[in-house]
Structures are given as structure tokens and as C-alpha cells.
Backbone as CSV, one residue per row, in Angstrom:
resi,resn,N_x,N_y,N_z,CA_x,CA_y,CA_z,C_x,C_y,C_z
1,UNK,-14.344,-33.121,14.762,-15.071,-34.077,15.603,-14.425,-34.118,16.983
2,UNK,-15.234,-33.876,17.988,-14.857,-33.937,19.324,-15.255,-34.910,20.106
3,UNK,-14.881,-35.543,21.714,-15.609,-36.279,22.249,-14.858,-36.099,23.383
4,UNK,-15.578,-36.583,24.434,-15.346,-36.974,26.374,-15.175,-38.181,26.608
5,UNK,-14.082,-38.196,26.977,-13.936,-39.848,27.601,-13.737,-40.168,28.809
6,UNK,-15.070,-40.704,29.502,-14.245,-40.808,31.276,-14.240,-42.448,31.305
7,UNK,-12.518,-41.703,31.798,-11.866,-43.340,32.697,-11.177,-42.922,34.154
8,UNK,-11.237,-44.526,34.623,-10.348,-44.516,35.642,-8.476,-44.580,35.529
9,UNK,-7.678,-43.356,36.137,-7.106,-43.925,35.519,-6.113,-45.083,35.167
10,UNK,-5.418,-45.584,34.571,-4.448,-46.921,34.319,-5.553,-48.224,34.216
11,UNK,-7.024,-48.075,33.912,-7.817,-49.029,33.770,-7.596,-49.365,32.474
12,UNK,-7.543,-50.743,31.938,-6.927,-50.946,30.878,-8.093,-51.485,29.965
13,UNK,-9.558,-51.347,30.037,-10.675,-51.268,28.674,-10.303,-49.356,28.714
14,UNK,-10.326,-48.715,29.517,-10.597,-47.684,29.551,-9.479,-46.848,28.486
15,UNK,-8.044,-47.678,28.671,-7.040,-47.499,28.117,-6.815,-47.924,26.592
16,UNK,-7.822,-49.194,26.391,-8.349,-49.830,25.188,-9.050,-48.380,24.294
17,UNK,-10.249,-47.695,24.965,-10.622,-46.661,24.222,-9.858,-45.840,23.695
18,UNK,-9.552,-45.246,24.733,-8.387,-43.857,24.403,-7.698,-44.574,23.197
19,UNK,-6.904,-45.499,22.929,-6.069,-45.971,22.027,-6.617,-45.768,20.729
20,UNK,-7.804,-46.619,20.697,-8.672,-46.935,19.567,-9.015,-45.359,19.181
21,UNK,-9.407,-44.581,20.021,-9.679,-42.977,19.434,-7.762,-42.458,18.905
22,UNK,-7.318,-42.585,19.380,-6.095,-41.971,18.562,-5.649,-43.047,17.387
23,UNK,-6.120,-44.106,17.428,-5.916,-44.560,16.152,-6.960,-44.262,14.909
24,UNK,-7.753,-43.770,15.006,-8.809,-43.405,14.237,-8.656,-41.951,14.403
25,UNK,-7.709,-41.017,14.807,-7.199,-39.583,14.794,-8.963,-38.890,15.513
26,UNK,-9.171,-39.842,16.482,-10.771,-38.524,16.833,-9.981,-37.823,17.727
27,UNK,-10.011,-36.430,18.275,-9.692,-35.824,19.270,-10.623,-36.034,20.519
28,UNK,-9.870,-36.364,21.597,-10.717,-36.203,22.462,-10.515,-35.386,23.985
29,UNK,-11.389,-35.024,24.986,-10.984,-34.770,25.996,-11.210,-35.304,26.514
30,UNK,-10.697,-35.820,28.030,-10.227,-36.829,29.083,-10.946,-36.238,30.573
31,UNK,-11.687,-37.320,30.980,-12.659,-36.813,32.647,-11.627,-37.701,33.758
32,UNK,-10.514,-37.975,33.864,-10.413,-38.906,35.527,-11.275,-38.728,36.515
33,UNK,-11.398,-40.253,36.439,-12.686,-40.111,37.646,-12.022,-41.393,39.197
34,UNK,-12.606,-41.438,40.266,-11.801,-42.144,40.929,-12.679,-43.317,41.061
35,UNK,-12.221,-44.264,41.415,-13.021,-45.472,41.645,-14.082,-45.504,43.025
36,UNK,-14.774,-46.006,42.486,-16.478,-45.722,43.295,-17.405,-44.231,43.300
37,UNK,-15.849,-43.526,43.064,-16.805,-42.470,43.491,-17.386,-42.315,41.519
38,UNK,-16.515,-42.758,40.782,-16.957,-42.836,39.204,-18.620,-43.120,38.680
39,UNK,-19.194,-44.224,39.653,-20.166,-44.548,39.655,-21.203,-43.517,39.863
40,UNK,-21.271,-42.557,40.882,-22.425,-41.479,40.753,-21.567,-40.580,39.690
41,UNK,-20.432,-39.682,39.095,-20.299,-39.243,38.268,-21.342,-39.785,36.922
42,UNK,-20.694,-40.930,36.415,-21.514,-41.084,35.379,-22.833,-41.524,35.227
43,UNK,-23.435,-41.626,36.414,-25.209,-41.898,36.579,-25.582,-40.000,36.139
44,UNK,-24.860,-39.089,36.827,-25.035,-37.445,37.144,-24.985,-37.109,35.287
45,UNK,-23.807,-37.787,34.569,-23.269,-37.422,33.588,-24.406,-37.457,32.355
46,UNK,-25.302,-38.607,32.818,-25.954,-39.327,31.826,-25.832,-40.501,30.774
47,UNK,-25.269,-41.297,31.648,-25.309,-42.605,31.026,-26.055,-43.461,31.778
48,UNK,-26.453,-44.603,31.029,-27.097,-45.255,31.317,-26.292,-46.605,32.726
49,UNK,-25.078,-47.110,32.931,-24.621,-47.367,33.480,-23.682,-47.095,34.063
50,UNK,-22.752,-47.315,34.825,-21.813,-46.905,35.693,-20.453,-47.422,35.890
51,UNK,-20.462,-47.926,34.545,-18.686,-48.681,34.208,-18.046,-47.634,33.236
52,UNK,-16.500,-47.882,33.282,-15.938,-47.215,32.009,-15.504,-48.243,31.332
53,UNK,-14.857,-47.567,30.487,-15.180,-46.324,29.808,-16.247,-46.256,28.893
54,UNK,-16.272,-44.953,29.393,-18.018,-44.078,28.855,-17.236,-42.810,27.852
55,UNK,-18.169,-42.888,26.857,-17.799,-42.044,25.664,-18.917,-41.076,25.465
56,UNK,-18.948,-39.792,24.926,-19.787,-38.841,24.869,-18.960,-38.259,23.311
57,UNK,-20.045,-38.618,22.174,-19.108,-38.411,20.990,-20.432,-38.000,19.699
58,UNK,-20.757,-36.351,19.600,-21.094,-36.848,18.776,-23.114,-37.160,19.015
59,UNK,-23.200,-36.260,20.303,-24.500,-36.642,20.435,-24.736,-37.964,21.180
60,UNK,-24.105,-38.832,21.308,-24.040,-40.477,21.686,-23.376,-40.158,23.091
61,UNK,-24.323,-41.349,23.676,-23.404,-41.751,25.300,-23.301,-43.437,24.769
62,UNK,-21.523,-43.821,24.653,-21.460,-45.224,24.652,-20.604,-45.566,25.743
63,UNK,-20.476,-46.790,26.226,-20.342,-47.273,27.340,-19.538,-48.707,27.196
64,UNK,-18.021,-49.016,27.288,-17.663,-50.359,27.391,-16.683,-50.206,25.624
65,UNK,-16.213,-50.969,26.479,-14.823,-50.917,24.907,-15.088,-51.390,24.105
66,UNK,-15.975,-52.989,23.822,-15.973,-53.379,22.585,-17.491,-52.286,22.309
67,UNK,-18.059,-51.698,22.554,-19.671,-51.129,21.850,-18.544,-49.581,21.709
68,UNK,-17.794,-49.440,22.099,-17.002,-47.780,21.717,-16.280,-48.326,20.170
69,UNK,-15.870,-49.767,20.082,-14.981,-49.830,19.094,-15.956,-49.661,17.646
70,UNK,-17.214,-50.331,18.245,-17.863,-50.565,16.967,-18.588,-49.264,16.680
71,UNK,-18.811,-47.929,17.778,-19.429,-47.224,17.100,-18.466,-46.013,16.711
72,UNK,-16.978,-46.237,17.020,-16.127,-45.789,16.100,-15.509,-45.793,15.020
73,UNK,-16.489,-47.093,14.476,-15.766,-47.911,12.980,-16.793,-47.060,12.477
74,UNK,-18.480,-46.991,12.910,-19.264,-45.721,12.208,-19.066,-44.715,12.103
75,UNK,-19.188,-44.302,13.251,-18.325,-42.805,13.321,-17.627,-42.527,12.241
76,UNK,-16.461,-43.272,11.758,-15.300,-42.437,11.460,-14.956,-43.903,10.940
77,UNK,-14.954,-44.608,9.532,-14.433,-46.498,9.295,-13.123,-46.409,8.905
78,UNK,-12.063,-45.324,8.541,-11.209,-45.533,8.012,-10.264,-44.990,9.163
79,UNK,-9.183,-45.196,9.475,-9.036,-46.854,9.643,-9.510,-47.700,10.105
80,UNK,-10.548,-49.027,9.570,-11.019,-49.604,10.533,-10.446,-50.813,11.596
81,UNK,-11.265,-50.888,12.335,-10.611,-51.615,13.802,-11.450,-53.348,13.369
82,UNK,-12.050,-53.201,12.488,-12.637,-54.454,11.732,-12.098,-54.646,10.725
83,UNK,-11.929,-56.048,10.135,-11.670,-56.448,8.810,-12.805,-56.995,8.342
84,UNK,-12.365,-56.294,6.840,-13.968,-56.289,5.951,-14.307,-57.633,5.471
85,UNK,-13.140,-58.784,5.313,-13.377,-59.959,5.376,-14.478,-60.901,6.523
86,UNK,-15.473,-61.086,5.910,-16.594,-61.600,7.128,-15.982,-62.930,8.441
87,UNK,-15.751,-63.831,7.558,-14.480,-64.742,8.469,-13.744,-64.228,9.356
88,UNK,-12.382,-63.439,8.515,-11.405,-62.379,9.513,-11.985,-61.456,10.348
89,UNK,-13.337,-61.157,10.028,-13.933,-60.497,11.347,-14.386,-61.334,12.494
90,UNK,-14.928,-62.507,12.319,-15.540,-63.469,12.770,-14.513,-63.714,13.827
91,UNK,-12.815,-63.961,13.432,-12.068,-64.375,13.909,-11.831,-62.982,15.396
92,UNK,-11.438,-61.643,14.829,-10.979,-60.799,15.832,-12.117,-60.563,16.486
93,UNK,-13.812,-60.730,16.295,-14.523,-60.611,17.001,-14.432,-61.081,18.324
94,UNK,-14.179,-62.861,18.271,-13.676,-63.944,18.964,-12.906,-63.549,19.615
95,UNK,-11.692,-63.281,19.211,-10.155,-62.279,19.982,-10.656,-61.703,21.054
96,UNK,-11.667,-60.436,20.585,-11.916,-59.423,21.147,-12.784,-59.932,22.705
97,UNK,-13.531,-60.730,22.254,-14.398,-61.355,23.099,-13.534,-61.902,24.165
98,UNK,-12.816,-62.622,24.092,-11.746,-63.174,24.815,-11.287,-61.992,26.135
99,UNK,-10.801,-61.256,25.004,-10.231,-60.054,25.862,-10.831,-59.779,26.849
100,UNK,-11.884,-59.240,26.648,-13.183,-58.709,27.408,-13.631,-59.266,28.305
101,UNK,-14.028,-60.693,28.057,-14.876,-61.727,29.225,-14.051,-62.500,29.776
102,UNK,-12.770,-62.292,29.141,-12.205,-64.131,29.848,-10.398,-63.605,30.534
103,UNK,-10.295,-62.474,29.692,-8.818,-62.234,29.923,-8.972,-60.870,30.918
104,UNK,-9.487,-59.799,31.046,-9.313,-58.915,31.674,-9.993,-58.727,32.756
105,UNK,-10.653,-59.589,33.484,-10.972,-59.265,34.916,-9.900,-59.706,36.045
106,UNK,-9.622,-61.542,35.519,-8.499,-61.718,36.613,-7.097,-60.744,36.617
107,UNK,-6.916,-60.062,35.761,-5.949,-59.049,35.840,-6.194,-58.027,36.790
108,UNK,-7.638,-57.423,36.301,-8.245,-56.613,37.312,-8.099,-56.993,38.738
109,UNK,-8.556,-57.976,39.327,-8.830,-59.019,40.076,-7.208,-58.674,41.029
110,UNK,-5.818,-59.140,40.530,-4.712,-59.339,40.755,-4.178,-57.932,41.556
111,UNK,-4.650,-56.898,40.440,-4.226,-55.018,40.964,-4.704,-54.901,42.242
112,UNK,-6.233,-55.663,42.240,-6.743,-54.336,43.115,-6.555,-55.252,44.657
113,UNK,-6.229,-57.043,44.294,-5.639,-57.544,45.587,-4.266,-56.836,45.778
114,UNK,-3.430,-56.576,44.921,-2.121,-55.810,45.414,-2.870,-54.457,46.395
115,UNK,-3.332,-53.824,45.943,-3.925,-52.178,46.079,-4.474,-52.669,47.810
116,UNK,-5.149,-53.715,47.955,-5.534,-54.181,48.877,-4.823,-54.173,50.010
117,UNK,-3.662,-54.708,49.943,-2.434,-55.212,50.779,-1.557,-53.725,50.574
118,UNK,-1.566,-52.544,49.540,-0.275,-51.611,49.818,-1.072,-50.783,48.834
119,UNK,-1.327,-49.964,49.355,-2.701,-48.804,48.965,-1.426,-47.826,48.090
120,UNK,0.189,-47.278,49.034,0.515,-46.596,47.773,0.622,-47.098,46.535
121,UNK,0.937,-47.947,46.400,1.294,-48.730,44.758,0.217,-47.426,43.706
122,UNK,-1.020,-47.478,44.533,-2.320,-46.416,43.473,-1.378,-45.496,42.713
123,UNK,-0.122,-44.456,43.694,0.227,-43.824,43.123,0.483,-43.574,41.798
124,UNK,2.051,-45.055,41.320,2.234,-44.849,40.103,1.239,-45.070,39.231
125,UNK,0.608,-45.586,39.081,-0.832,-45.940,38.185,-2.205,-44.156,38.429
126,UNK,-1.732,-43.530,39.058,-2.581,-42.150,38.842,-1.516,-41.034,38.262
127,UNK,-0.415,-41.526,37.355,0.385,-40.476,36.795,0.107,-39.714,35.698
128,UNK,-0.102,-38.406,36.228,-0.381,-37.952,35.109,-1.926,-37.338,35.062
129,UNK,-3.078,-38.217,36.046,-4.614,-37.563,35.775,-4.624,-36.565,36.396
130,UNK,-5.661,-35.950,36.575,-6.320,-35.299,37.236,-7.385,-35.488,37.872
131,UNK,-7.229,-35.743,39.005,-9.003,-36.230,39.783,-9.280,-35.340,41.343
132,UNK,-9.087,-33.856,40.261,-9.201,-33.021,41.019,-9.109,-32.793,43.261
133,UNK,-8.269,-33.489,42.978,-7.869,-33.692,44.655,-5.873,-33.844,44.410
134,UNK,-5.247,-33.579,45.593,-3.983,-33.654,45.052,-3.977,-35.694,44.254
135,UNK,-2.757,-35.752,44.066,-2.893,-37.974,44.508,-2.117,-38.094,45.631
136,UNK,-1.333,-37.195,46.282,-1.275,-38.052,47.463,-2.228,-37.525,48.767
137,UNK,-2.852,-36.460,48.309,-3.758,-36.519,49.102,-5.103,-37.905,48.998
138,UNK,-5.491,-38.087,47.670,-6.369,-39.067,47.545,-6.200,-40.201,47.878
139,UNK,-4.903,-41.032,48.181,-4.377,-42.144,48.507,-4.497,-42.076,49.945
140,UNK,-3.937,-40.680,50.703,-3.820,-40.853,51.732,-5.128,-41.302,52.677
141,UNK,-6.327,-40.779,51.866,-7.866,-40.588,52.511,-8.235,-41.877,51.960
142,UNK,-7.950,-42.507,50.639,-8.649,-43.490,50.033,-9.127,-45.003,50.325
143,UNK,-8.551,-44.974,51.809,-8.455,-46.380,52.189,-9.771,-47.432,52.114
144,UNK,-10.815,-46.144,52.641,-12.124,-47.228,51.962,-12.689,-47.190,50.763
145,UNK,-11.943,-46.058,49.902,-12.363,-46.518,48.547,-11.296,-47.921,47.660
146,UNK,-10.445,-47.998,47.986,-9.917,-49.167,48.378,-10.449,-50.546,48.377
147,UNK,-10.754,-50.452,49.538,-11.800,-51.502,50.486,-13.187,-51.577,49.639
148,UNK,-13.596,-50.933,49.111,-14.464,-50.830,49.093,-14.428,-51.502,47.041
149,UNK,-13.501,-50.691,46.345,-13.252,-50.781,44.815,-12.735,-52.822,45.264
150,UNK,-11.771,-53.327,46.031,-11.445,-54.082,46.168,-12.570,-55.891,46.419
151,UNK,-13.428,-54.860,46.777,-14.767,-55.844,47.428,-15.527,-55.874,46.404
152,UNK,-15.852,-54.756,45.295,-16.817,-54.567,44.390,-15.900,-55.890,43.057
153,UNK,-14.652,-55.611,43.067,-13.986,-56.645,42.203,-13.730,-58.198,42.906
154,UNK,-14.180,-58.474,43.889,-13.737,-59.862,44.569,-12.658,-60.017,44.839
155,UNK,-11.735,-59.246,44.814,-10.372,-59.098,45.134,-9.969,-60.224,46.280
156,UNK,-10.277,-61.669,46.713,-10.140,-62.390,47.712,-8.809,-62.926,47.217
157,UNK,-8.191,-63.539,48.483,-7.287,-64.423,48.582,-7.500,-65.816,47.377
158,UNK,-8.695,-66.176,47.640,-9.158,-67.347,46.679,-9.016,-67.208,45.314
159,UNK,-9.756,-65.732,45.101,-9.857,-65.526,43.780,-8.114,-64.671,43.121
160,UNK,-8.228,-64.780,43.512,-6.171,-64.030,43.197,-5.707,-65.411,43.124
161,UNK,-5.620,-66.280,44.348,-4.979,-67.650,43.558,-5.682,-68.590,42.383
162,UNK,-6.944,-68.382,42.455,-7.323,-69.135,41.174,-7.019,-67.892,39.802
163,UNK,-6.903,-66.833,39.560,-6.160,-66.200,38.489,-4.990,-66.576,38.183
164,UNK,-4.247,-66.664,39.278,-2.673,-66.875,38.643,-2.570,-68.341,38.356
165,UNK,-3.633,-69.105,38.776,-3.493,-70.873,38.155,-3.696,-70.593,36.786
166,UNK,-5.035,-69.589,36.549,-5.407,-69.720,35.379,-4.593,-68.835,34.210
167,UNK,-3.918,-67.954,34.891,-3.011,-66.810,33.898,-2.356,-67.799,33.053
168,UNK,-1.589,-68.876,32.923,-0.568,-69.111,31.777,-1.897,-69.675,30.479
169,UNK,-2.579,-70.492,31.095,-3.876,-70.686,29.845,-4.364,-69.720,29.004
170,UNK,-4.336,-68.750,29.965,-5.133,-67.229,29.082,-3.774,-66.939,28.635
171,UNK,-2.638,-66.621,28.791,-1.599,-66.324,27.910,-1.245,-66.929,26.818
172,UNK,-1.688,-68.960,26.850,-1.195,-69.641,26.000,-2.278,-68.967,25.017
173,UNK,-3.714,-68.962,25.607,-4.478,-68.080,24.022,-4.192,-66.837,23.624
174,UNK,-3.688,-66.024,23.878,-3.099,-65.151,23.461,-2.088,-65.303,22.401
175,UNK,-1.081,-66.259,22.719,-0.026,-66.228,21.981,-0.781,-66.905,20.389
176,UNK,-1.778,-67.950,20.994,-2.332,-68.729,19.691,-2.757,-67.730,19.186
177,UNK,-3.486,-66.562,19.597,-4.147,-65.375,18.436,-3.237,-64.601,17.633
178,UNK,-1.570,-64.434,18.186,-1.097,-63.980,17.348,-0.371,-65.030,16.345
179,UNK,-0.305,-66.320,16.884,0.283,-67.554,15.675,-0.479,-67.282,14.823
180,UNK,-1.899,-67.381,14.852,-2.747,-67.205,13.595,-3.090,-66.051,12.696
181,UNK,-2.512,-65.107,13.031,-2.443,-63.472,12.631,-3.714,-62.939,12.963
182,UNK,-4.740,-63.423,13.548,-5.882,-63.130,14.183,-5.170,-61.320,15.150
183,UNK,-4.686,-61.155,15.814,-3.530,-60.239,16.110,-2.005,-60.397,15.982
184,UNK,-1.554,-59.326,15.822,-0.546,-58.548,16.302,-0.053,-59.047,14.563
185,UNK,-0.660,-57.862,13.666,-0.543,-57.650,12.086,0.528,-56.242,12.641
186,UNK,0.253,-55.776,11.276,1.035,-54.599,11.541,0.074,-53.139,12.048
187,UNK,-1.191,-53.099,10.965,-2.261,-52.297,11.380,-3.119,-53.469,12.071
188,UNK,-3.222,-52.849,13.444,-3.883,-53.539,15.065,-5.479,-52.763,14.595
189,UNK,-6.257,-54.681,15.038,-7.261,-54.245,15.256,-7.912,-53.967,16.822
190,UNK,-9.764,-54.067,16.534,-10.244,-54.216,17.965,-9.490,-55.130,18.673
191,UNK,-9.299,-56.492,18.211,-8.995,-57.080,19.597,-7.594,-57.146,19.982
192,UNK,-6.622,-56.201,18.898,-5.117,-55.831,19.413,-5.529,-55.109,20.699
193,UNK,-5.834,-53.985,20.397,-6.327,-53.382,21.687,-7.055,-53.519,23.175
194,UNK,-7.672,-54.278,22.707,-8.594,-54.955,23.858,-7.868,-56.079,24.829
195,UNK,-6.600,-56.971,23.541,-5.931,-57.916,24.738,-4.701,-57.120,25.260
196,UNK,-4.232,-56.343,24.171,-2.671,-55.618,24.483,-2.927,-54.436,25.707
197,UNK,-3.969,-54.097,26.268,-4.014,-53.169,27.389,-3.770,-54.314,28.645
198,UNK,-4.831,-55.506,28.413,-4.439,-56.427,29.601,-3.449,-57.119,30.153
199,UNK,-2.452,-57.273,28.727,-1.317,-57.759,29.099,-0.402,-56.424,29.662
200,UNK,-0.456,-55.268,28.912,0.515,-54.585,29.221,0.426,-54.107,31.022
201,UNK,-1.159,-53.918,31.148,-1.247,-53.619,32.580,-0.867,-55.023,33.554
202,UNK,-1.179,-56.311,33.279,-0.222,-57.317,33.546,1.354,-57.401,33.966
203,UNK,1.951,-56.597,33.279,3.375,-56.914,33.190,4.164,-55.230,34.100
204,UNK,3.324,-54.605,34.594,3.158,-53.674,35.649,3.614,-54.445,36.919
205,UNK,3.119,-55.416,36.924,3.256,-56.492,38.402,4.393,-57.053,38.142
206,UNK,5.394,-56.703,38.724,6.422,-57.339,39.029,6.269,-59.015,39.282
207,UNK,5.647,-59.474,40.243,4.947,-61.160,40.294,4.872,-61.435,38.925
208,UNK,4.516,-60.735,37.849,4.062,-61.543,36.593,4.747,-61.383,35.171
209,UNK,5.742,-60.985,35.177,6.646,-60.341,34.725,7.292,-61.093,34.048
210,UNK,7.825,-62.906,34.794,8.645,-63.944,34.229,7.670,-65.119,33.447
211,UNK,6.416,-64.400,34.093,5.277,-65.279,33.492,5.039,-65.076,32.258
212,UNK,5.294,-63.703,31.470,4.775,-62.618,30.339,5.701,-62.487,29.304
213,UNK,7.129,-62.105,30.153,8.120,-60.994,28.965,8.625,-62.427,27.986
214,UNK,8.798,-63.739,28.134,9.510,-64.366,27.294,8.026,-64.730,26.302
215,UNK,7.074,-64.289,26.508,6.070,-64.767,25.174,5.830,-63.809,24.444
216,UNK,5.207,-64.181,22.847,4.873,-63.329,21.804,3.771,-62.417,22.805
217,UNK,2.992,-62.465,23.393,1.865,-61.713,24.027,2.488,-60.253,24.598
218,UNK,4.328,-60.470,25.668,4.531,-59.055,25.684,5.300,-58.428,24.673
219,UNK,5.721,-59.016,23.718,5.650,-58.257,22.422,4.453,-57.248,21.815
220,UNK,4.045,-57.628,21.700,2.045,-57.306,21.384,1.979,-56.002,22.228
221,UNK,2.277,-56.018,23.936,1.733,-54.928,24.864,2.959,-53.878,24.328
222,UNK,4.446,-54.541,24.398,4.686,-53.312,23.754,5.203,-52.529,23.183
223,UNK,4.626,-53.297,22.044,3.876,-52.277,20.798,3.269,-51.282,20.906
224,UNK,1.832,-52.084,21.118,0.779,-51.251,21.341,0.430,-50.548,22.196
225,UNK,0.974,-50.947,24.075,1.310,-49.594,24.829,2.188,-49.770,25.663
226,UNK,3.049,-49.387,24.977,4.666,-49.226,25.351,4.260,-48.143,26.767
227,UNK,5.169,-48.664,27.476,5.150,-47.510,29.077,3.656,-47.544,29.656
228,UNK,3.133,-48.642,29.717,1.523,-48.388,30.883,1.888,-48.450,32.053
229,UNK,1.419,-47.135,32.542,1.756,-46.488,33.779,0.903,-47.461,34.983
230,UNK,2.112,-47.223,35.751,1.926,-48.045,36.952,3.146,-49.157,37.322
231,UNK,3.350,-49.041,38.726,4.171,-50.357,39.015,3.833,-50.844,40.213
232,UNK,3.887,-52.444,40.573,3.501,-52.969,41.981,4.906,-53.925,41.822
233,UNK,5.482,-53.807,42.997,6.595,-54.355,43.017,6.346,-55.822,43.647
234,UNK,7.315,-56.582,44.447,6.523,-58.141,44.358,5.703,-58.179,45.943
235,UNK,4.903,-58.383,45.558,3.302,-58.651,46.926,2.889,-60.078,46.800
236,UNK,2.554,-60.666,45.891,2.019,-61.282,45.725,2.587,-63.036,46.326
237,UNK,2.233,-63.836,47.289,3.030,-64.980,48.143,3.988,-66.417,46.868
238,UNK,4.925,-66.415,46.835,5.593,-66.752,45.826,4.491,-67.918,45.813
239,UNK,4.605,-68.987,47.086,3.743,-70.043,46.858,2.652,-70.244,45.466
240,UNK,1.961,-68.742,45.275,0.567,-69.394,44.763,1.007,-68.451,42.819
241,UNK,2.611,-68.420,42.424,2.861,-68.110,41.435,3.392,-69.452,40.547
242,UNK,2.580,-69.593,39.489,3.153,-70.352,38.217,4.076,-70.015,37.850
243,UNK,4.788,-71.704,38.063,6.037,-71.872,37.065,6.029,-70.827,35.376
244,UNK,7.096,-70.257,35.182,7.198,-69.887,34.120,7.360,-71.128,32.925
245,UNK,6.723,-70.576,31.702,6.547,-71.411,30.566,7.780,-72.023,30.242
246,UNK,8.376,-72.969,29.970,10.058,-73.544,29.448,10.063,-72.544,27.934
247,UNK,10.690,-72.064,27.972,11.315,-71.632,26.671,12.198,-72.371,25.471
């Protein structure tokens, strides 16, 4: 069984896939694509939308991490990324959901205001792809894809400080999902994956670092992805950073 996976890279649903395919042993091959310009790739590619990660597996174009997870539990159910308990699914569904809608944009949100303010940072976070241009040639030219990836995410001053108000809340649920074994068991489900890419690309940012490493949540990232590439060192105006949690 073979499949194509295009991501951007160090995007962390995108990073959610890839995971979930090596935990379910599918082989796959890997497209880096760059931001904005990703968008006509995968319109050209044949999918129906223009986010990653996009999967080609199998006859199928799927699109978005939680619809890749579930049509890899068909694909291929053992190991599954669901528990067969209807409840305990009920529960990591929830998790997963979390991940997805509530926890991983202001993260997004946070990068691409850094990326905003210090365009090399892109570097460490393109280690390793290929997006057929050198990377420091692509950084060097990239400034309005930048500008441009930065504007498409809201990347504002406003919205960067209302994330980091809201980051310790979304962490305190995190930690509650693993009090309840909802995550971080020993075999990780969908929504291990789905929150453990956001935190781990989280804790990349130096700014967020004292906010993260003393909770069960960066335990969880890493685990599950130990070394996510990329580093932004501190950018971010101390003013608009939350107190760390009392320990």
C-alpha cells in the first residue's frame, strides 16, 4: 500500500498525518509544498480544496487530519487510532475536536506573527524538505509569501495577544485530557496526535517554553514528536506573555 502526502513543511495537522501513517506502518511519499504557493499545487493536483494536509492513498484524495485519521482506521484498522468502546470514542473524538478547532490555530496564529517580524526563523522549520528551490534561496525571495501566508492567518498584533491570554486555558484542557486517560495511554490515539503536534510545535517558541515544559501536555509532545523541527528564539513583547502556571 502506497500513498502521497503533501504538506507544508513543520505544519503541525500536516505533521499529525505523517505520524498517524507511520503508526499504522502505510508507506508513504512526501510533496513539500510552500505556503501560498501550496494552494494552486493542490487545486492542479486534484483536490477538492486547498489546505493540508492532502492525502492521495489508494485511489482517494483526502484532505485535513481528522477525515485522513478516519479514513485510515478503514484503510488499514489495526492499529486503530479509535477506541472500539463507543463512549471512549465519544471521549477522543471530543479531544480530537479540541485539537483541531480550538487548540491549533492560535499556535498557527503565534509562528507566522514571529515569521512576520524575522522571516529567517522559516529556516529551521524547512529542515530537511524539499521545495524544490534552494531554502535559503526561498527565504531570501519569500518576503511576500510571508506577508502574504501571514495575512491569510490573521497574524495581527491583536490576535497574537489574545492567543497568548488564551494559551494557559487551552493548556489547562489539555492537561485535563490526559488526567482522564482520554490521552497520553501508552498506544496514542487520533487525538494524541492531533494535540501532541500543537503543543510540540508550541514549545519551538522560545516565548512559550516556561508556559509548556512544567505541564503533563509537554510530556505528551515529547513522546509523540520528540525533536519538531524548528526554532524562534524570543520575539514575542514580554508585556503581552502569561504568567507561568505555579507549580
Amino acid at each position: 500500500m502506497g500513498a502521497r502526502l503533501y504538506v507544508i513543511p513543520a505544519s503541525h495537522p500536516a505533521t499529525t498525518a505523517a505520524l498517524m501513517l507511520d503508526f499504522k506502518g502505510i508507506p508513504y511519499n512526501r510533496t513539500d509544498l510552500m505556503p501560498v504557493v501550496s494552494k494552486g499545487v493542490l487545486r492542479a493536483v486534484g483536490f477538492p480544496r486547498v489546505t493540508v494536509p492532502a492525502l492521495k492513498i489508494e485511489g482517494e484524495r483526502v484532505q485535513g487530519s481528522r477525515e485522513i485519521a478516519r479514513a485510515l482506521d478503514r484503510i488499514k484498522p489495526d492499529p486503530p487510532l479509535f477506541p472500539a468502546d463507543p463512549d471512549k470514542r465519544v471521549a477522543v473524538e471530543e479531544a480530537e475536536r479540541f485539537g483541531d478547532e480550538e487548540l491549533q490555530h492560535p499556535i498557527r496564529q503565534l509562528l507566522w506573527w514571529g515569521f512576520k517580524h524575522e522571516k529567517e526563523n522559516l529556516r529551521a522549520y524547512s529542515a530537511g524538505a524539499h521545495l524544490g528551490v534552494p531554502i535559503g534561496l526561498a527565504i531570501k525571495t519569500g518576503g511576500p509569501l510571508v506577508a502574504l501566508s501571514a495575512r491569510f492567518n490573521e497574524a495581527t498584533d491583536a490576535n497574537a495577544r489574545a492567543d497568548l491570554a488564551s494559551l494557559p486555558a487551552l493548556l489547562d484542557r489539555v492537561d485535563a485530557y490526559i488526567a482522564a486517560g482520554t490521552i497520553g495511554a501508552e498506544l496514542p490515539n487520533a487525538a494524541d496526535f492531533q494535540i501532541a503536534t500543537s503543543i510540540g510545535l508550541a514549545l519551538t517558541l522560545d516565548d512559550l517554553k516556561p508556559l509548556i515544559e512544567p505541564r503533563p501536555a509537554a510530556a505528551l509532545a515529547d513522546r509523540i514528536v520528540p525533536n519538531y523541527p524548528g526554532h524562534t528564539p524570543p520575539i514575542l513583547p514580554p508585556a503581552w506573555l502569561p504568567e507561568p502556571a505555579a507549580s
